[in-house]
Biotite code that builds the C-alpha atoms (Angstrom):
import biotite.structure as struc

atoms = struc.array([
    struc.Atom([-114.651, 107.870, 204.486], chain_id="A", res_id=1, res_name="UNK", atom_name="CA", element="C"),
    struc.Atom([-117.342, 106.210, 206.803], chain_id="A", res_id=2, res_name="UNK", atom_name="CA", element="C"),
    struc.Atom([-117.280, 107.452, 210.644], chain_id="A", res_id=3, res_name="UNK", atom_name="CA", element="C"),
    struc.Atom([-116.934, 105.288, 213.711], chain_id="A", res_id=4, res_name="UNK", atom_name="CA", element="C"),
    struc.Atom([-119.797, 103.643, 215.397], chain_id="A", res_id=5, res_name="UNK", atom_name="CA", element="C"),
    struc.Atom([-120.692, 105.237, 218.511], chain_id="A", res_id=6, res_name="UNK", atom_name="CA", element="C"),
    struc.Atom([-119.973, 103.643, 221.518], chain_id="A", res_id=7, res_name="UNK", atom_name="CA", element="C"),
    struc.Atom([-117.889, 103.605, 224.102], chain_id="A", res_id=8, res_name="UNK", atom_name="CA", element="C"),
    struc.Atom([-114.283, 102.593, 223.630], chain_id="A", res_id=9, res_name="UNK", atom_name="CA", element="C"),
    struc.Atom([-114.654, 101.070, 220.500], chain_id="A", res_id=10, res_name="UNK", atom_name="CA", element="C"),
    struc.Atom([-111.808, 101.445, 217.946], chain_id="A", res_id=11, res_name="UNK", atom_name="CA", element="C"),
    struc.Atom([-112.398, 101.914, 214.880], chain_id="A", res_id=12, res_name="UNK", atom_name="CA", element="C"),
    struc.Atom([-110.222, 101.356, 211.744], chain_id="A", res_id=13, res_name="UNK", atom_name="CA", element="C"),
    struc.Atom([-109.934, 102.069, 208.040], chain_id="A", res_id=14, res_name="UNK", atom_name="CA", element="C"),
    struc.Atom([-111.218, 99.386, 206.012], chain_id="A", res_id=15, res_name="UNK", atom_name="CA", element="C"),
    struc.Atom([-109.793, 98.955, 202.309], chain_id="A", res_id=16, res_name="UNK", atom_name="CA", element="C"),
    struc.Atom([-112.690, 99.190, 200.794], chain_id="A", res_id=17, res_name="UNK", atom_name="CA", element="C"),
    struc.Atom([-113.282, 102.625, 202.220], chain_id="A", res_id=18, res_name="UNK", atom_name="CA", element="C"),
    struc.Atom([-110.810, 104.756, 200.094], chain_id="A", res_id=19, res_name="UNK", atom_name="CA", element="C"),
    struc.Atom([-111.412, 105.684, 197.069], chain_id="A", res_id=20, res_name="UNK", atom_name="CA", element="C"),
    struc.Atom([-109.067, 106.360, 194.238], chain_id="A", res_id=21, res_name="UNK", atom_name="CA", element="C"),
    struc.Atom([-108.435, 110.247, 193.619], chain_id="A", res_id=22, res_name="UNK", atom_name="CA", element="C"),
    struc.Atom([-108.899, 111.371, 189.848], chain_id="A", res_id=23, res_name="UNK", atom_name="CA", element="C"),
    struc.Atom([-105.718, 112.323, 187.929], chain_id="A", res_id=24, res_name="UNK", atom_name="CA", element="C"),
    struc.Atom([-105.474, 115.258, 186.988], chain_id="A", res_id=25, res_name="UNK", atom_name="CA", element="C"),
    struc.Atom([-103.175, 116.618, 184.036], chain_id="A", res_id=26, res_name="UNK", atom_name="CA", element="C"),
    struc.Atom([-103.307, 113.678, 181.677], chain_id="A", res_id=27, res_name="UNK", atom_name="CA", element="C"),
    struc.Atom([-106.130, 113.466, 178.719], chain_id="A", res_id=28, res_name="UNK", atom_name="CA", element="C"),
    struc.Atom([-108.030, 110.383, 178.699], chain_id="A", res_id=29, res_name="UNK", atom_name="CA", element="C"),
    struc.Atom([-107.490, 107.367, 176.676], chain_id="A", res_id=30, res_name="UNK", atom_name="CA", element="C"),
    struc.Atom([-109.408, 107.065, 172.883], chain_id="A", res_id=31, res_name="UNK", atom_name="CA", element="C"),
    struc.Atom([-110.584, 104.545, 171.601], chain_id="A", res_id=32, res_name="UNK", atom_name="CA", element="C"),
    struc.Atom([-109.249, 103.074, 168.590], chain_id="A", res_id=33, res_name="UNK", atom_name="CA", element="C"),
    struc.Atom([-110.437, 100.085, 167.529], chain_id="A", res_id=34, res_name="UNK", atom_name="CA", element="C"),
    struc.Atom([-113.533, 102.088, 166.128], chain_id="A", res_id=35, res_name="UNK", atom_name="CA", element="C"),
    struc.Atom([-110.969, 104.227, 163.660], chain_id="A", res_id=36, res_name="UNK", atom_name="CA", element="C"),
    struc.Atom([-109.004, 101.436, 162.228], chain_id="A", res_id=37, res_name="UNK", atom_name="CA", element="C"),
    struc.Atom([-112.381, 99.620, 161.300], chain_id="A", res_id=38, res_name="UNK", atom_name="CA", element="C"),
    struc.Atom([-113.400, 102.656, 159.524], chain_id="A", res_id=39, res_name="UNK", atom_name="CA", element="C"),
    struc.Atom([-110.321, 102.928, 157.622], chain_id="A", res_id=40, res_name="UNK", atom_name="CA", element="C"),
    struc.Atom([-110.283, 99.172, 156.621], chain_id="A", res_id=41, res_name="UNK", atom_name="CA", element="C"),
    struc.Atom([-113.637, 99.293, 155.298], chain_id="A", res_id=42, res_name="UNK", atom_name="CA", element="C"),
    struc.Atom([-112.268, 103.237, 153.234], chain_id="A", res_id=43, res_name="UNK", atom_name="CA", element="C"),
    struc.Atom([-109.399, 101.396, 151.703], chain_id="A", res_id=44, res_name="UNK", atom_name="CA", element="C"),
    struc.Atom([-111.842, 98.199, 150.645], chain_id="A", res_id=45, res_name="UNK", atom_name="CA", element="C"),
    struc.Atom([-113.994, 100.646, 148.732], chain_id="A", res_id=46, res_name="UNK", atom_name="CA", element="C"),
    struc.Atom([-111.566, 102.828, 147.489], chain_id="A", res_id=47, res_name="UNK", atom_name="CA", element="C"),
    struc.Atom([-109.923, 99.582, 146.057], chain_id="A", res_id=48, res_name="UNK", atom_name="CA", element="C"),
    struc.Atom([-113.023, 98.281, 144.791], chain_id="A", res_id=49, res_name="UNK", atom_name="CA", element="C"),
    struc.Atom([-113.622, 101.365, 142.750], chain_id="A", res_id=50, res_name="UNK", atom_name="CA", element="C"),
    struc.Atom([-110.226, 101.372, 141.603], chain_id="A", res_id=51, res_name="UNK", atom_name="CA", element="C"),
    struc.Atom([-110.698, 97.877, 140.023], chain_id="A", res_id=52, res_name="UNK", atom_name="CA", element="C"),
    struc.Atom([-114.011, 98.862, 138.806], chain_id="A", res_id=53, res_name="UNK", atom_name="CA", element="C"),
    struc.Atom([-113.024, 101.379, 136.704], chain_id="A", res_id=54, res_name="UNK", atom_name="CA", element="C"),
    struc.Atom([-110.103, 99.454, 135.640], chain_id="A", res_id=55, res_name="UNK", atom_name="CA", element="C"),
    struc.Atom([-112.845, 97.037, 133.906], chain_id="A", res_id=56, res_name="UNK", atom_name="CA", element="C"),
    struc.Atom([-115.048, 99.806, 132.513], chain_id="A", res_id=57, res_name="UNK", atom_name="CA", element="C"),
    struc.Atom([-112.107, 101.247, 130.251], chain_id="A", res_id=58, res_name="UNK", atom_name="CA", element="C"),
    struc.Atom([-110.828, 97.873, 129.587], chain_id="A", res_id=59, res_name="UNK", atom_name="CA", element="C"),
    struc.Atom([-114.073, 96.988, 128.278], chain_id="A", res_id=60, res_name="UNK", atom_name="CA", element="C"),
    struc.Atom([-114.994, 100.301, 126.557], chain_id="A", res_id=61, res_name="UNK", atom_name="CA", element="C"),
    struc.Atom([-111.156, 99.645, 124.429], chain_id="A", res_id=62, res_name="UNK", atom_name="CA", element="C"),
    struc.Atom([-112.107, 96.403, 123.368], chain_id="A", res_id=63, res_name="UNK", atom_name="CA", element="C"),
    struc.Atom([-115.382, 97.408, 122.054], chain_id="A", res_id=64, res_name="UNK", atom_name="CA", element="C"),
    struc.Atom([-113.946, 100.425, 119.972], chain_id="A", res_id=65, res_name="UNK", atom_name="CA", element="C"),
    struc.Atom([-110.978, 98.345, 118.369], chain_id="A", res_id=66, res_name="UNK", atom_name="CA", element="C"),
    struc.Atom([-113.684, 96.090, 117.020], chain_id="A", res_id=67, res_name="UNK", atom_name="CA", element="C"),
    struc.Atom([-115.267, 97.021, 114.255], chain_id="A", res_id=68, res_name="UNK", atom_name="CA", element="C"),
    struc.Atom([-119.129, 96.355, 114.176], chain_id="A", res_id=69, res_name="UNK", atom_name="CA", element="C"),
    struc.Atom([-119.810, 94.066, 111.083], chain_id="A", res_id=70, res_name="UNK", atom_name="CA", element="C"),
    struc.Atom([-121.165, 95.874, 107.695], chain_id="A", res_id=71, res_name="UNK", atom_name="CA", element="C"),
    struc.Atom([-119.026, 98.931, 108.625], chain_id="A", res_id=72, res_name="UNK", atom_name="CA", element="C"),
    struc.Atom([-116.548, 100.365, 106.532], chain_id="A", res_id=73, res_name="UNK", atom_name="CA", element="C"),
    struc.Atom([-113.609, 99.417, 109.162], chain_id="A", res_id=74, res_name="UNK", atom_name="CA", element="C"),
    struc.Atom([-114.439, 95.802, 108.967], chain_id="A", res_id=75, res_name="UNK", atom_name="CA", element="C"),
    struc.Atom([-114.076, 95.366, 105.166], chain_id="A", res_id=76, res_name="UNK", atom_name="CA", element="C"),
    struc.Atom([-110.925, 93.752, 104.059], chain_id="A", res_id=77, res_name="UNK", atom_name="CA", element="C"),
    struc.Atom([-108.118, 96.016, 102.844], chain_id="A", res_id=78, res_name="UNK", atom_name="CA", element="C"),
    struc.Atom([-108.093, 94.479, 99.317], chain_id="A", res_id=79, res_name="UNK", atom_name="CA", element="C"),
    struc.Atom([-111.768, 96.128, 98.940], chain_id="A", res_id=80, res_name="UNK", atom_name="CA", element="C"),
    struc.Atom([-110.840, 99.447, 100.513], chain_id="A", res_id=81, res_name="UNK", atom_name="CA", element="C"),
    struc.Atom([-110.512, 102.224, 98.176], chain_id="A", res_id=82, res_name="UNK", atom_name="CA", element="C"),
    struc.Atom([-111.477, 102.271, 94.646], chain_id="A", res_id=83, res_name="UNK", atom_name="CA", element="C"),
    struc.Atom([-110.839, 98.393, 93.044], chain_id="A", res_id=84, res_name="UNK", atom_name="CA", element="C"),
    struc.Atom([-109.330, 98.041, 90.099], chain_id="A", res_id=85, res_name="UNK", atom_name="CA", element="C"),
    struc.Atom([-111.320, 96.726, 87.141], chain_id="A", res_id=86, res_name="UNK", atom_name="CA", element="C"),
    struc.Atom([-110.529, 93.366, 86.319], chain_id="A", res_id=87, res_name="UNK", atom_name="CA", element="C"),
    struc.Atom([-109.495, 92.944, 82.755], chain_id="A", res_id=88, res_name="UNK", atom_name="CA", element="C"),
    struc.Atom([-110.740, 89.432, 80.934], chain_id="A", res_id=89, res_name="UNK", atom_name="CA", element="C"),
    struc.Atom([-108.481, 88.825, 78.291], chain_id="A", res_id=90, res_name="UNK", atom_name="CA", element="C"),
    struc.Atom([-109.457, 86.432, 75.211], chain_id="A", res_id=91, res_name="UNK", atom_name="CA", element="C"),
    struc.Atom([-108.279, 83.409, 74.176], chain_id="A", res_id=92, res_name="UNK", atom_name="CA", element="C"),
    struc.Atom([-106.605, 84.140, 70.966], chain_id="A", res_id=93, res_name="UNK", atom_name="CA", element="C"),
    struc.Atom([-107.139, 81.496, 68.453], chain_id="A", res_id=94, res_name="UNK", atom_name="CA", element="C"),
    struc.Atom([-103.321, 79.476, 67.105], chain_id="A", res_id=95, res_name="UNK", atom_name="CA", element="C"),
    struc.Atom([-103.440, 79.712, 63.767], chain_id="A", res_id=96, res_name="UNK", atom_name="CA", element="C"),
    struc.Atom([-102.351, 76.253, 62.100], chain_id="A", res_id=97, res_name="UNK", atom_name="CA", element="C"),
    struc.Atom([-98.664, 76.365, 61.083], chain_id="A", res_id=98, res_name="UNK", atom_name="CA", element="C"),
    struc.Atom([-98.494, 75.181, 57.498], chain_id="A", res_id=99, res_name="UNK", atom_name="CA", element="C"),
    struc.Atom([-96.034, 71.949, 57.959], chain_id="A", res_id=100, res_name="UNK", atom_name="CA", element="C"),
    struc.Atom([-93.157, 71.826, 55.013], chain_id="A", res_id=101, res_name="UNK", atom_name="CA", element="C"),
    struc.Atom([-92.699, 68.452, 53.684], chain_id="A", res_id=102, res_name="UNK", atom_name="CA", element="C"),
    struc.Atom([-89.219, 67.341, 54.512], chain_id="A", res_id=103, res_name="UNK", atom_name="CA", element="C"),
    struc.Atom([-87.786, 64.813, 51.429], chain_id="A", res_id=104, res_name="UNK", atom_name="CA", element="C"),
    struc.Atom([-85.779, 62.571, 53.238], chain_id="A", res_id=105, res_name="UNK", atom_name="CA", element="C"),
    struc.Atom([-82.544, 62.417, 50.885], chain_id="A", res_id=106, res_name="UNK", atom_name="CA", element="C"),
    struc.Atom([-81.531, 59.244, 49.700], chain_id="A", res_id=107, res_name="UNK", atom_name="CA", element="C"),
    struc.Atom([-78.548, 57.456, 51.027], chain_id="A", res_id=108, res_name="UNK", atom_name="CA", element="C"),
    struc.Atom([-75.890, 56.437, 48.546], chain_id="A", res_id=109, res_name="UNK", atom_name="CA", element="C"),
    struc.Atom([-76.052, 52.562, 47.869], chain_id="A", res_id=110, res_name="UNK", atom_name="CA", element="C"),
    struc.Atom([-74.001, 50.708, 49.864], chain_id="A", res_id=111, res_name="UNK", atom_name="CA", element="C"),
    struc.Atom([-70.807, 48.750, 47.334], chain_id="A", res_id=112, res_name="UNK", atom_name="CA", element="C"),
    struc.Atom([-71.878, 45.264, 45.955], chain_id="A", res_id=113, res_name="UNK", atom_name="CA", element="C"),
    struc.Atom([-68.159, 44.306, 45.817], chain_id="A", res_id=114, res_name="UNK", atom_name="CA", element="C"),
    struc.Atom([-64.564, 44.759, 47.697], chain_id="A", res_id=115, res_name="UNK", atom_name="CA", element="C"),
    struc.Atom([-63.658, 46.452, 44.438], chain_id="A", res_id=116, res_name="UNK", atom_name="CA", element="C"),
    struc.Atom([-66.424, 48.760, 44.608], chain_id="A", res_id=117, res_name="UNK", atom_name="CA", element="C"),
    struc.Atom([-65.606, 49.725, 48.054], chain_id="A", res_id=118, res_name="UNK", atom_name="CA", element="C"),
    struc.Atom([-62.206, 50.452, 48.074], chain_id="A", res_id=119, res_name="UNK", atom_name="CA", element="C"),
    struc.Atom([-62.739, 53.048, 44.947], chain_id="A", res_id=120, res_name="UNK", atom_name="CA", element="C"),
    struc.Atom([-65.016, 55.372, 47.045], chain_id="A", res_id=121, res_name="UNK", atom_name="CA", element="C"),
    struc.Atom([-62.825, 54.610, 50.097], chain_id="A", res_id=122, res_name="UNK", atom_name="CA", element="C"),
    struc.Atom([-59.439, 56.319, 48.034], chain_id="A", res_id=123, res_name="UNK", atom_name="CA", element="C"),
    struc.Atom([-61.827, 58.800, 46.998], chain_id="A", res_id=124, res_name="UNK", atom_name="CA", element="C"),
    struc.Atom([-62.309, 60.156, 50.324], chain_id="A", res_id=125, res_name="UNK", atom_name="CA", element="C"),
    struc.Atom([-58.615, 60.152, 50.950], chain_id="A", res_id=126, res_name="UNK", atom_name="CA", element="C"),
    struc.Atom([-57.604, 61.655, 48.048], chain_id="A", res_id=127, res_name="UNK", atom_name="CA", element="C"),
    struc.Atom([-59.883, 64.637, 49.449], chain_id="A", res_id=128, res_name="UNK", atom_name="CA", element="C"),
    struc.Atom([-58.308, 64.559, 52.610], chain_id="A", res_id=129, res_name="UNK", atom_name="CA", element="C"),
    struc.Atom([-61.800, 63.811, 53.718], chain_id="A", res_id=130, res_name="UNK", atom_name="CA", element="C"),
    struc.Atom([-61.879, 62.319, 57.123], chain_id="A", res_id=131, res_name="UNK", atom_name="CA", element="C"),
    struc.Atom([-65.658, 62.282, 57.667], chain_id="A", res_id=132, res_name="UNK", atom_name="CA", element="C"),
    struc.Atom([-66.176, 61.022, 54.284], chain_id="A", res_id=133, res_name="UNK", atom_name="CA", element="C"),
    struc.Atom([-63.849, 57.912, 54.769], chain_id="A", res_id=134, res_name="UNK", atom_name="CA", element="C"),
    struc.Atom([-65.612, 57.042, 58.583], chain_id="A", res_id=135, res_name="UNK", atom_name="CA", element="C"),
    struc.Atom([-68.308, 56.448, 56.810], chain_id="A", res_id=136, res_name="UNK", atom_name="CA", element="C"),
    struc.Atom([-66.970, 53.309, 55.492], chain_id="A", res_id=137, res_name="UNK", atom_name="CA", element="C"),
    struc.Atom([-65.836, 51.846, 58.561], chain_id="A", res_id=138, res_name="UNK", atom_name="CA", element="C"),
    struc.Atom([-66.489, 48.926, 60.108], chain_id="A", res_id=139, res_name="UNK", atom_name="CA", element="C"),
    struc.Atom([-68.161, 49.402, 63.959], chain_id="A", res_id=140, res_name="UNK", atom_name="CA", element="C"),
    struc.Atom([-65.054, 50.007, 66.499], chain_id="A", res_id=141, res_name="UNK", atom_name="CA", element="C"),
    struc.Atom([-63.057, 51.648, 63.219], chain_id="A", res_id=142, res_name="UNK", atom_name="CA", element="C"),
    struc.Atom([-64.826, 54.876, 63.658], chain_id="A", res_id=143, res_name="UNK", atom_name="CA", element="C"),
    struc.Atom([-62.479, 56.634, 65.546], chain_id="A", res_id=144, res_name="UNK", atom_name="CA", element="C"),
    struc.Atom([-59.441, 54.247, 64.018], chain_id="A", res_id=145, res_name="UNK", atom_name="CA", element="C"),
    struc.Atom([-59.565, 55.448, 59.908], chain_id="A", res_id=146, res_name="UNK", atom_name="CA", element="C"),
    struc.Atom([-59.510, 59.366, 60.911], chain_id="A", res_id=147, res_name="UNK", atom_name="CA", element="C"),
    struc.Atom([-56.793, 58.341, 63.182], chain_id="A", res_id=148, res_name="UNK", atom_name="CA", element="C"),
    struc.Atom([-54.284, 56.482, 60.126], chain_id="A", res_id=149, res_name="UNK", atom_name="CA", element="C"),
    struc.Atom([-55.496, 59.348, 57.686], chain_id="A", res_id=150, res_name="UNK", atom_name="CA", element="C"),
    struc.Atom([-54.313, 62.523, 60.188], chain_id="A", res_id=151, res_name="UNK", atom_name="CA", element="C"),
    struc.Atom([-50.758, 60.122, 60.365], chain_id="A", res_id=152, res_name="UNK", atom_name="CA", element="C"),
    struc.Atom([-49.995, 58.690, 56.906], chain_id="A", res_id=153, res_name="UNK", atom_name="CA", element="C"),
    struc.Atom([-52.177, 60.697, 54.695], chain_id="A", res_id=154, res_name="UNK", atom_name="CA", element="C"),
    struc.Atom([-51.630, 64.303, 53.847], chain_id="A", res_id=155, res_name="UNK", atom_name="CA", element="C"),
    struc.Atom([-51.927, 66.498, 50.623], chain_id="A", res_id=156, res_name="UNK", atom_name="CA", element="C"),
    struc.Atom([-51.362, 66.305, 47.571], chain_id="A", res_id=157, res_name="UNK", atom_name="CA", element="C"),
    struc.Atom([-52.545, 62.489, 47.662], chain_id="A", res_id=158, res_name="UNK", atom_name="CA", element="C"),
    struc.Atom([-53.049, 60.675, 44.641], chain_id="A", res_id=159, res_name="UNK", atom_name="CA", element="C"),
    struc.Atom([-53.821, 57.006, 45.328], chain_id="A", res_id=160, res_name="UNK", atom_name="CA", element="C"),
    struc.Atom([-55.190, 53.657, 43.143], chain_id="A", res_id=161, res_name="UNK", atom_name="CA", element="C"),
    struc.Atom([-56.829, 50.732, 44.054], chain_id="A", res_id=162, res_name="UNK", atom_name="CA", element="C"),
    struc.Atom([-55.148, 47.120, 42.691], chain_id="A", res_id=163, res_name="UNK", atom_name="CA", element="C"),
    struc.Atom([-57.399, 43.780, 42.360], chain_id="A", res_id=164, res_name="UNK", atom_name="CA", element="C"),
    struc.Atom([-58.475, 42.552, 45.538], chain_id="A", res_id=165, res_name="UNK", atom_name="CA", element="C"),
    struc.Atom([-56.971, 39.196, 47.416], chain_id="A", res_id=166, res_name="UNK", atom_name="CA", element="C"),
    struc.Atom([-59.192, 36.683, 49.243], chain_id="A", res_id=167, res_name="UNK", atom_name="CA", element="C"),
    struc.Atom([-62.282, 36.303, 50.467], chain_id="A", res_id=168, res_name="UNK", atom_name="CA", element="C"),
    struc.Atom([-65.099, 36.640, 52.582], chain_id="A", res_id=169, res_name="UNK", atom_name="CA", element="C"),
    struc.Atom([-64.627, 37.550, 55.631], chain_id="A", res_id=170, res_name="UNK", atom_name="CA", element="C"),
    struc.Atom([-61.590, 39.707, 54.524], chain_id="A", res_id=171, res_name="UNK", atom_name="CA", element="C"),
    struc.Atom([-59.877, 41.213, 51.607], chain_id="A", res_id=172, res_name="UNK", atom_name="CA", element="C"),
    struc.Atom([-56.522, 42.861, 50.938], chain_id="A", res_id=173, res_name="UNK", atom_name="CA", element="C"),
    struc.Atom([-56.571, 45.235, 48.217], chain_id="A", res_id=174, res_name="UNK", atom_name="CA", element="C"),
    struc.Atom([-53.290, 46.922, 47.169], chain_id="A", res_id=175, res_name="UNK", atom_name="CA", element="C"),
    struc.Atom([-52.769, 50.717, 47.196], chain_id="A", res_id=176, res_name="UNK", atom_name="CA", element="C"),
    struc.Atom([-50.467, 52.399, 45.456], chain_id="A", res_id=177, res_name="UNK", atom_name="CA", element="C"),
    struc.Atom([-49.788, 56.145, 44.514], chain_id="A", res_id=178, res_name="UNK", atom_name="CA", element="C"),
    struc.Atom([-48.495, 59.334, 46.317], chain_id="A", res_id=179, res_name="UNK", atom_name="CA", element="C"),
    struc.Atom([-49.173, 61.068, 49.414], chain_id="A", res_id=180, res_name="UNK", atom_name="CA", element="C"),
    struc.Atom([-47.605, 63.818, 50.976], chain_id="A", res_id=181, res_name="UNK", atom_name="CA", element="C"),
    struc.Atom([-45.335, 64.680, 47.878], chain_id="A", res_id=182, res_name="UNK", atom_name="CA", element="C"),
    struc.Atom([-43.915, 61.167, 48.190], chain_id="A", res_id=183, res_name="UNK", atom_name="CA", element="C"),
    struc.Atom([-44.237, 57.966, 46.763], chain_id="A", res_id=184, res_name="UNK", atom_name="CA", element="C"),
    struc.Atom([-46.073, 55.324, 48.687], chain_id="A", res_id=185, res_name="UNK", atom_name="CA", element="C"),
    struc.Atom([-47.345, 51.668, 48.355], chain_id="A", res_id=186, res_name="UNK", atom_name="CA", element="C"),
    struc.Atom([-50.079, 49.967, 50.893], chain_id="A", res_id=187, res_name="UNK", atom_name="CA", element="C"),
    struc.Atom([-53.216, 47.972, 51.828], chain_id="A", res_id=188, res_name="UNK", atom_name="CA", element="C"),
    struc.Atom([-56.347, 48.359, 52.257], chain_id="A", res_id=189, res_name="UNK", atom_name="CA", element="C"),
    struc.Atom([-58.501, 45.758, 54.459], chain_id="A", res_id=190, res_name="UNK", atom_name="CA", element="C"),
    struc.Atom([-62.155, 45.229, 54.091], chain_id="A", res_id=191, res_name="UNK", atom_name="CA", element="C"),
    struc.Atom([-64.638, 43.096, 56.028], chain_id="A", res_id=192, res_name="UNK", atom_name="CA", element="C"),
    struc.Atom([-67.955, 41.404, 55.152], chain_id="A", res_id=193, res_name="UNK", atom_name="CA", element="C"),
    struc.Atom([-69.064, 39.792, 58.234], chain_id="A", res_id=194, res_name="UNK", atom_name="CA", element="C"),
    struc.Atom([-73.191, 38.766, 57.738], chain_id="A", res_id=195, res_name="UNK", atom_name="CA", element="C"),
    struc.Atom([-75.652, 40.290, 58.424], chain_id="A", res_id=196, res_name="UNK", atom_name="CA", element="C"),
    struc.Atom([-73.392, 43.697, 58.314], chain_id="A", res_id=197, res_name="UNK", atom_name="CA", element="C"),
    struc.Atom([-72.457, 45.156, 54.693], chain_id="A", res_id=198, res_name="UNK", atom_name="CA", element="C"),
    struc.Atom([-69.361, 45.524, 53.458], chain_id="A", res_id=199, res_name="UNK", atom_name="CA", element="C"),
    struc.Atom([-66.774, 48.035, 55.518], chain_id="A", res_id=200, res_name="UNK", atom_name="CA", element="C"),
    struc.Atom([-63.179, 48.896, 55.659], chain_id="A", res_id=201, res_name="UNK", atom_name="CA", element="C"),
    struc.Atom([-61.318, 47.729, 58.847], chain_id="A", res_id=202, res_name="UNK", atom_name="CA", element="C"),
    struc.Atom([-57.961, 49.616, 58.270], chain_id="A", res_id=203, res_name="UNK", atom_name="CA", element="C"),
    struc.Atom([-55.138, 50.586, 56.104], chain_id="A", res_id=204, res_name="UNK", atom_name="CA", element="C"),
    struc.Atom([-51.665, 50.828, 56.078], chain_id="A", res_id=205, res_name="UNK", atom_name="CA", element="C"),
    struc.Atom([-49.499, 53.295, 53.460], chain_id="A", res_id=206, res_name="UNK", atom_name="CA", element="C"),
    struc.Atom([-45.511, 53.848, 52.999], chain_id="A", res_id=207, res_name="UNK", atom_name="CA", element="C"),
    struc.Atom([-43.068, 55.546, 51.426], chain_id="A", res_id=208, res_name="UNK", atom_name="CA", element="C"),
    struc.Atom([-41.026, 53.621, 48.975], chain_id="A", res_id=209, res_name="UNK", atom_name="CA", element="C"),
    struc.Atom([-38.215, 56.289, 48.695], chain_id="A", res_id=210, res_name="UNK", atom_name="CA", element="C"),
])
């Protein structure tokens, strides 16, 4: 504190400006922290950094020992690994010629010259309860007809004749006459010559005369 002028009846005062603040006492003084949190920033940063770095040095170091440098054994296909099994060549075996049989064509039976001639070998086949035998002589779209009239009119023992034929070309009626099935019977036989197609037998009828 600064002490009065001298002088005589002078009165003096306190200014503000002439106290001064006591220290406190008791309480520690205030750090400063700013300085700590920078230092710990920049410690994380390069922790972090090495972290990452040796992330990349074993990612690296895995990637170059899963691949196989070229020319070693662990880059050669599978198929070649191990001992390969010798190829075999196999050799073309030579076909020996088959000898070829000459097939003899048999000869059809001539076709009848005449209605009369026809209706012989056409009884024939009936007589032998020969159903096959007796298509053969029919005319095209009989085929299925003549088996048809034999399985219902004709049936063993048959014994039938031919008579002399009745008109001419494009039909004849010859009579038939005989037994069939044990019984006496009486019929006709009708044959077709329509040119250029041979002679053929369109149908017959048989019945009992008892």
């Amino acid at each position: 504190m600064s002490s009065p002028p001298p002088g005589p009846n002078y009165s003096w005062q306190p200014q503000p400006g002439d106290y001064k603040s006591a220290p406190t006492y008791g309480r520690p003084p205030r750090k400063n922290r700013g300085g700590l949190i920078i230092v710990l920033i920049v410690v994380f940063v390069l922790v972090a950094l090495g972290a990452v770095g040796v992330l990349a040095f074993r990612l690296v170091s895995d990637h170059r020992t899963s691949d196989p440098e070229p020319g070693s054994a662990a880059a050669a296909p599978r198929s070649t690994a191990g001992n390969p099994k010798p190829t075999t060549t196999t050799r073309p075996t030579a076909a020996r010629p088959t000898a070829v049989r000459p097939t003899t064509a048999r000869p059809s039976a001539p076709r009848p010259v005449s209605a009369s001639d026809l209706a012989r070998r056409f009884v024939t086949q009936l007589n032998a309860n020969n159903a096959k035998g007796a298509a053969a002589f029919a005319c095209e779209g009989s085929e299925q007809l003549i088996p048809l009239l034999m399985r219902t009119l004709v049936g063993p023992p048959t014994k039938l004749t031919t008579g002399t034929p009745t008109g001419q070309a494009p039909t004849f009626v010859i009579p038939l006459s005989g037994t069939s099935k044990g019984a006496a019977v009486t019929g006709v036989l009708i044959i077709n010559k329509i040119d250029p197609a041979p002679l053929c037998v369109r149908a017959f009828q048989i019945t009992t005369t008892r």
